[in-house]
C-alpha positions in Angstrom: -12.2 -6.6 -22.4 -9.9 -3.3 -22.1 -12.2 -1.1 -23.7 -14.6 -2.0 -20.8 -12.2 -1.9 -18.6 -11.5 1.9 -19.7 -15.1 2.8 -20.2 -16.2 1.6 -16.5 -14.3 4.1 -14.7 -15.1 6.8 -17.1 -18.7 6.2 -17.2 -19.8 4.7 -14.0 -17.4 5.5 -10.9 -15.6 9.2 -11.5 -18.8 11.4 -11.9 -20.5 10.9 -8.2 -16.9 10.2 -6.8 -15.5 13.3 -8.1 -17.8 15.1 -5.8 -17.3 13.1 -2.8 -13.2 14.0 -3.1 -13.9 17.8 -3.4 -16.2 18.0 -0.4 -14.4 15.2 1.7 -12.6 15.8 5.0 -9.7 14.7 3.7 -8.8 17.9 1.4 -9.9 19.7 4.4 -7.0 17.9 6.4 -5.1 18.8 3.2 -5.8 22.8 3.6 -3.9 22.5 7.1 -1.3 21.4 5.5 -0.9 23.5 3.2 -0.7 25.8 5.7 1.6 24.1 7.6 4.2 24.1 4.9 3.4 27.9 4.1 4.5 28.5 7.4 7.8 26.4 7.0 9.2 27.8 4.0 8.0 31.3 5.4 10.4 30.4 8.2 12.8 29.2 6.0 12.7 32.4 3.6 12.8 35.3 5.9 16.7 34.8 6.4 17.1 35.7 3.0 15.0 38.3 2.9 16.7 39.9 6.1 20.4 38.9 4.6 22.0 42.4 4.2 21.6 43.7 7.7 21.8 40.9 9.3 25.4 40.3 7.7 26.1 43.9 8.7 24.8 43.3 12.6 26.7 40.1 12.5 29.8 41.1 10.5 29.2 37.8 8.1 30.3 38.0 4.5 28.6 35.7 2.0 30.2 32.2 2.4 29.4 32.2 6.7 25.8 33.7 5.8 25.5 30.8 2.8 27.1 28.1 5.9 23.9 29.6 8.0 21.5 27.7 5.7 23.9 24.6 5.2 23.5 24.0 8.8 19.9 24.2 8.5 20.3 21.5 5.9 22.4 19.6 7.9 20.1 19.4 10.6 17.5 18.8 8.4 19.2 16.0 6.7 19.5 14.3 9.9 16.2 14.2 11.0 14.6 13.0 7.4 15.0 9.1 8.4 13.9 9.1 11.8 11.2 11.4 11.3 9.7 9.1 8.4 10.2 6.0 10.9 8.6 8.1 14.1 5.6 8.7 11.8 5.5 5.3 10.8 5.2 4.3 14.2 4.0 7.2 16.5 1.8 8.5 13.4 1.7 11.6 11.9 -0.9 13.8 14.6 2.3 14.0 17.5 5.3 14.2 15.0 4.1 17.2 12.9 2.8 18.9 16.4 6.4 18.1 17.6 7.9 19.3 14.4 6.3 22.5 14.0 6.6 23.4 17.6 9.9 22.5 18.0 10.9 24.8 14.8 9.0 27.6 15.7 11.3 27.7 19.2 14.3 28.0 17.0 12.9 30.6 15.1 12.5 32.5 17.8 15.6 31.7 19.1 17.6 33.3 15.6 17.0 36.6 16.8 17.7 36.2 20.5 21.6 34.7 18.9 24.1 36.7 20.7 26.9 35.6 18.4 27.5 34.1 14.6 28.6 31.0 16.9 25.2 30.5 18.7 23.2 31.0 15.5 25.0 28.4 13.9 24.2 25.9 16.2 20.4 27.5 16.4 19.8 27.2 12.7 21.1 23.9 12.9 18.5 22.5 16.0 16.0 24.9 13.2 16.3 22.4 10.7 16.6 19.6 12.4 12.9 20.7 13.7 11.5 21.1 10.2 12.9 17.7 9.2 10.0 15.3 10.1 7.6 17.5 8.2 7.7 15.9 4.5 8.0 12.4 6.2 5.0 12.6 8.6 2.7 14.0 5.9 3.5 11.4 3.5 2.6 8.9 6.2 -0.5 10.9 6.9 -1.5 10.4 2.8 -0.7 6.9 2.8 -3.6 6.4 5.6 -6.1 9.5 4.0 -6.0 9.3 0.3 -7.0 6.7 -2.6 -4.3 5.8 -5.1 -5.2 7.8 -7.6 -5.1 11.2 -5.7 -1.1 10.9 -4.3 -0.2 13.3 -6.6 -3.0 16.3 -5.6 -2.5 14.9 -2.1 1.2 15.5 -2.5 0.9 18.9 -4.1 -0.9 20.4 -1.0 2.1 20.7 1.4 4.2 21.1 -1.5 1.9 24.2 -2.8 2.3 25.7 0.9 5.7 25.1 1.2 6.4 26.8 -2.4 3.3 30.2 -1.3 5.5 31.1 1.3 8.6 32.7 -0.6 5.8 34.3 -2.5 4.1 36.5 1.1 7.5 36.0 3.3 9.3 38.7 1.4 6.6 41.7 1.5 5.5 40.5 5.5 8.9 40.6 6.4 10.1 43.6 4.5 7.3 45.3 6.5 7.8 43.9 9.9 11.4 44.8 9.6 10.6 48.2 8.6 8.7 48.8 11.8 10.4 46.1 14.7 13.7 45.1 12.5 15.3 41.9 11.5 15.0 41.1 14.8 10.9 40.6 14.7 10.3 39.3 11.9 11.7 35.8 13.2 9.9 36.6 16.4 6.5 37.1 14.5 7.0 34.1 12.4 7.5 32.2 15.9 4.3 32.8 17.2 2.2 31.6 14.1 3.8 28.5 14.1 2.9 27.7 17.4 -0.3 28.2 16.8 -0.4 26.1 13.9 1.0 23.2 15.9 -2.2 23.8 18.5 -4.4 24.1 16.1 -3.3 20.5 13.9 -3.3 18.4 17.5 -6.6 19.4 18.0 -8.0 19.0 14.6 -5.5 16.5 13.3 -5.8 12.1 13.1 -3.5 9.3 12.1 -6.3 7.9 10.5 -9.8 8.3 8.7 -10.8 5.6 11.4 -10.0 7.5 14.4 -11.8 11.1 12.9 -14.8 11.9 15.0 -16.2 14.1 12.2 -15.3 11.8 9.2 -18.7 10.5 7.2 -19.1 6.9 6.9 -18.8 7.1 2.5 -15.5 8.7 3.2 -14.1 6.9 5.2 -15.2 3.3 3.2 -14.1 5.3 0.1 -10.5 5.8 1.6 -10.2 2.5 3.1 -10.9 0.4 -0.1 -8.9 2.2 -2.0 -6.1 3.3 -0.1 -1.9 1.5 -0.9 -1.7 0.9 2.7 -2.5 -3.2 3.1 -2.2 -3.8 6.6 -2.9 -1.5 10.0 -0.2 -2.8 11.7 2.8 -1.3 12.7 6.3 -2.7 10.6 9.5 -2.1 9.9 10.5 -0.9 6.3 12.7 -3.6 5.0 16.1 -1.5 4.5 17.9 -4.4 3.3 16.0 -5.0 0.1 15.8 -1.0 0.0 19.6 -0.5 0.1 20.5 -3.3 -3.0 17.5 -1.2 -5.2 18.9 0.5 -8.2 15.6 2.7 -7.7 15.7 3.8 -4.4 19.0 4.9 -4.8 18.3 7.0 -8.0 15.2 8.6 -6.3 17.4 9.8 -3.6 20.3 11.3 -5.5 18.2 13.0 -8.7 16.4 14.7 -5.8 19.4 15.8 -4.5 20.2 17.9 -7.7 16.2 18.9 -7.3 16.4 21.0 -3.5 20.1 21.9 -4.7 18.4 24.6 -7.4 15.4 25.1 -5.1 17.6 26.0 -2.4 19.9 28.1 -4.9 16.8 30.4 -5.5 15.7 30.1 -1.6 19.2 31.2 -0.1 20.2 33.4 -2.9 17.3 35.1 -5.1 16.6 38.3 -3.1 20.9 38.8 -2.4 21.1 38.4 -6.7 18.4 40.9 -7.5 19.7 43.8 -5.2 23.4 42.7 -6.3 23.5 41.9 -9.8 19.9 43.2 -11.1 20.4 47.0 -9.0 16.6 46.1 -7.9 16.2 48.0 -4.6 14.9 46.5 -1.4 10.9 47.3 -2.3 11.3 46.1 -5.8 13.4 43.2 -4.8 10.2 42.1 -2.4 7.9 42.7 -5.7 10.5 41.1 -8.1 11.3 37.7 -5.8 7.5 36.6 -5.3 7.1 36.3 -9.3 9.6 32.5 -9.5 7.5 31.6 -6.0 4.1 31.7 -7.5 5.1 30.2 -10.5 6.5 27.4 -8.2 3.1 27.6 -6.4 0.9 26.8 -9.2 3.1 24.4 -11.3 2.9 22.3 -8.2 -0.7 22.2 -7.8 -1.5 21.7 -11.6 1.3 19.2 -11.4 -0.1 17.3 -9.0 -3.1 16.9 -10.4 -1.9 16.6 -14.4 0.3 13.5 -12.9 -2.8 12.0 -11.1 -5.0 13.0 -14.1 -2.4 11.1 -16.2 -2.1 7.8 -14.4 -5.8 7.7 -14.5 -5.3 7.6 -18.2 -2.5 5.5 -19.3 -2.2 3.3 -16.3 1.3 4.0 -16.4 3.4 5.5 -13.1 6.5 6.3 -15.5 4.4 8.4 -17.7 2.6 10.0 -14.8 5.6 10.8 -12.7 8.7 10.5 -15.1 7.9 11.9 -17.8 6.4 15.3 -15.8 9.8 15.6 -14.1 11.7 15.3 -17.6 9.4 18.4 -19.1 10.2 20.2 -16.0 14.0 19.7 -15.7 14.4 20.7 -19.4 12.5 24.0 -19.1 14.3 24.9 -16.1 17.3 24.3 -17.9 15.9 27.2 -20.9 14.8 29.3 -18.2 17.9 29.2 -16.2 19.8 29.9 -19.5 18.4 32.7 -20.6 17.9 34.4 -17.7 21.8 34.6 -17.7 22.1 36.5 -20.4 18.9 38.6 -20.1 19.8 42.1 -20.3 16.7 43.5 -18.8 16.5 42.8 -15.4 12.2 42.5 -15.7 13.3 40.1 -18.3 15.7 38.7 -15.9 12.8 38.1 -13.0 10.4 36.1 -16.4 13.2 33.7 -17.3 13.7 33.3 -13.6 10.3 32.8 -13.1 9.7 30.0 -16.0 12.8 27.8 -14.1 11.6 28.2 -10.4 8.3 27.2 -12.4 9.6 24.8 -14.0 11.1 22.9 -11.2 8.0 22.4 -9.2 7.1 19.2 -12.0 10.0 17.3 -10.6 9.2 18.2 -7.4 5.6 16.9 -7.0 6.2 13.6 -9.1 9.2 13.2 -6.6 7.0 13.2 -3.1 4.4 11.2 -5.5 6.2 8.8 -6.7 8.1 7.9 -3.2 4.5 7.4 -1.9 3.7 5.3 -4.9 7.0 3.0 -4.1 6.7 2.9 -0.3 3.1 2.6 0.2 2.6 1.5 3.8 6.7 2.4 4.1 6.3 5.9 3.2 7.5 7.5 5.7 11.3 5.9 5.1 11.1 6.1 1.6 10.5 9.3 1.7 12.7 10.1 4.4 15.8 8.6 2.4 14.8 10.8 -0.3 14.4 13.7 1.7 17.9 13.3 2.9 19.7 13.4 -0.6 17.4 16.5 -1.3 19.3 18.0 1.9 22.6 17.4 1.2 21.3 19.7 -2.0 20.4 22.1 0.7 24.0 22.0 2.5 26.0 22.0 -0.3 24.1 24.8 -2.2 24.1 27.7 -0.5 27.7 27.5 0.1 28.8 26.6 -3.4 26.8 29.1 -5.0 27.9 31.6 -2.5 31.3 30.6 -3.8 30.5 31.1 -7.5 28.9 34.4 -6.9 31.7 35.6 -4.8 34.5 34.1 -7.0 33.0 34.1 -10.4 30.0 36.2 -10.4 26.5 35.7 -10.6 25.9 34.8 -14.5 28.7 31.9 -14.5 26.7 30.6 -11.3 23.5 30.5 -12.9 25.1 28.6 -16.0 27.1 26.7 -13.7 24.0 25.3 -12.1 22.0 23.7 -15.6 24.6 21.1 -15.5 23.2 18.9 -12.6 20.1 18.9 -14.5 21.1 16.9 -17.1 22.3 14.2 -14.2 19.1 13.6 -13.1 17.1 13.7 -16.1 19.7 10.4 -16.7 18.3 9.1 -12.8 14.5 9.5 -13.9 15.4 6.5 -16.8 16.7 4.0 -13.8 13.3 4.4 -12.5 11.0 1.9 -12.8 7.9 3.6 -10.9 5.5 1.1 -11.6 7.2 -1.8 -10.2 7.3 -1.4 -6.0 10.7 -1.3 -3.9 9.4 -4.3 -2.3 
């Protein structure tokens, strides 16, 4: 009986389905937000990029520049909960319009900032904007995507999110060449209104509501889909709050964007500071961890998917691909520390950012695979430990740097690591929250 059970799916369903997932609306829908997420973290990045004058302009030194980016967090961090439980109930078309327009405002609004005061309290409405982003699309897959594709669904705004520190740091090197700091945040403003027009247009909750969905599609999505019921509930915090699980999701992601926004805030400042790279190379030089990021994050994706196909088993599609990846971002981080070639310095760099793109995508998979029709929350919770990461790093490791220089700070940082690879063990992915 389980060797048919294993042969029907190999032999009989994946070949014409395979084909109907490539070509399907849905990875179209999945393209956007890729996009979407490009332009996010390319809004996110360009304050790094534009650090050093803008700390001269401003008269910041490191720790108010690193509090800059904790009060993006902060904001962020707020809006992670209700933005999962807007989507859940509004739906993911209006939120992620919302989000990205309100975001792109704020962008806009960092270089009209007057004082350090005003962009303070600009970066913090800025995050606050980007905060129902990650929620609202992992409602959107919970409605557009089969079971077996969270992870590659997953991966797509993730992939995005993780291609913009890759362009943002040549774009805005060259827009600040011509127009300064100032227009770079002023260019990145206007894409991401248009983005925002151009998702409400093309954009549904559902497969059902799609004008230009096919009929195969949209039965193949249905059938197949975690989502049981088309009504609108609450997520059951209660239960949630007493779950051993849901709890360690949140906090090992919290050690997750911690490093992620260690390299976000901090790379470019650490190449021209402690690598001597200058402001050209540095551009060169950051992209290399980004596109590693980039790519382990799409191949993650689909190596997770491609491994729950096999084995049946959520722990060994989504666990064990986080382990692998906290390890080797542990090596990478460690050696880059006491690299003494600074190109050497950018490869051991590169093989951690890389590195910790595995835990990433199993993350946003496995809170889809645990909230199902409650996605949005569970995702949202999880969201919010990964920005209290996001506050507390770019002040801490402004700290270190400042204090004890750059190498303790990037040894400093494995330890965390090891914390979480303990959380991944209290996970039981295959067994729901509810």
């Amino acid at each position: 009986m389980e060797k048919l059970n294993t042969e029907n799916p190999v032999n009989i369903d994946p070949t014409p389905q395979v084909k109907k997932k490539r070509i399907g609306l849905r990875w179209g829908l999945a393209v956007i937000f890729f996009i979407v997420g490009l332009v996010a973290y390319m809004d996110r990045a360009n304050i790094s990029v534009v650090a050093q004058p803008m700390m001269e302009d401003l008269h910041m030194n490191k720790v108010e520049f690193g509090l800059l980016s904790s009060l993006f967090y902060l904001g962020y961090c707020f809006a992670q909960i209700p933005g999962g439980i807007l989507s859940e109930k509004f739906g993911s078309r209006k939120i992620i319009t919302l989000a990205v327009t309100w975001w792109s405002i704020f962008t806009a609004m960092t270089a009209a900032a007057s004082s350090y005061i005003v962009l303070c309290i600009v970066r913090f409405l800025f995050g606050m904007g980007e905060g129902p982003m990650y929620p609202g699309n992992a409602v959107f897959n919970s409605y557009w995507f089969q079971k077996q594709e969270k992870g590659r669904a997953a991966s797509a705004l993730l992939a995005g999110s993780f291609f913009g520190p890759i362009v943002a740091p040549g774009i805005s090197v060259a827009i600040m060449a011509v127009f300064g700091w100032h227009g770079v945040f002023y260019s990145f403003a206007f894409i991401g209104i248009v983005i925002a027009i151009a998702w409400y247009i093309i954009g549904r909750d559902k497969p059902e509501q799609h004008p230009w969905i096919s009929e195969k599609e949209k039965l193949l999505i249905i059938e197949n889909r975690s989502v049981s019921s088309s009504e609108r509930k609450s997520a059951p915090w209660k239960q949630y709050l007493k779950n051993v699980q849901f709890w360690a999701v949140g906090i090992q992601y919290l050690v997750v964007i911690y490093m992620n926004t260690f390299f976000l805030t901090w790379l470019p400042t650490y190449l021209i500071e402690a690598r001597n790279f200058s402001l050209k190379e540095m551009g060169f030089a950051a992209s290399f961890p980004w596109i590693a990021i980039c790519f382990s994050v799409l191949a993650g994706g689909a190596i997770s998917d491609a491994i729950l196909q096999k084995t049946n088993s959520r722990m060994m599609a989504r666990g064990s691909l986080a382990i692998v990846g906290f390890i080797f971002f542990m090596i990478g981080l460690y050696f880059a520390a006491y690299s003494t070639s600074s190109w050497l310095n950018v490869l051991w760099l590169t093989v951690a950012l890389g590195a910790l793109g595995l835990p990433i995508v199993a993350s946003w998979a496995i809170a889809n695979d645990l909230g199902q029709e409650f996605s949005g929350s569970v995702s949202g919770w999880m969201n919010l430990w990964g920005s209290i990461g996001g506050i507390t790093s770019p002040i801490l490791c402004g700290w270190f740097a400042q204090e004890l220089g750059w190498n303790t700070t990037l040894l400093i940082n494995i330890i965390p690591i090891g914390l979480a690879i303990l959380l991944w063990f209290l996970i039981k992915p295959d067994r729901p929250l509810v």
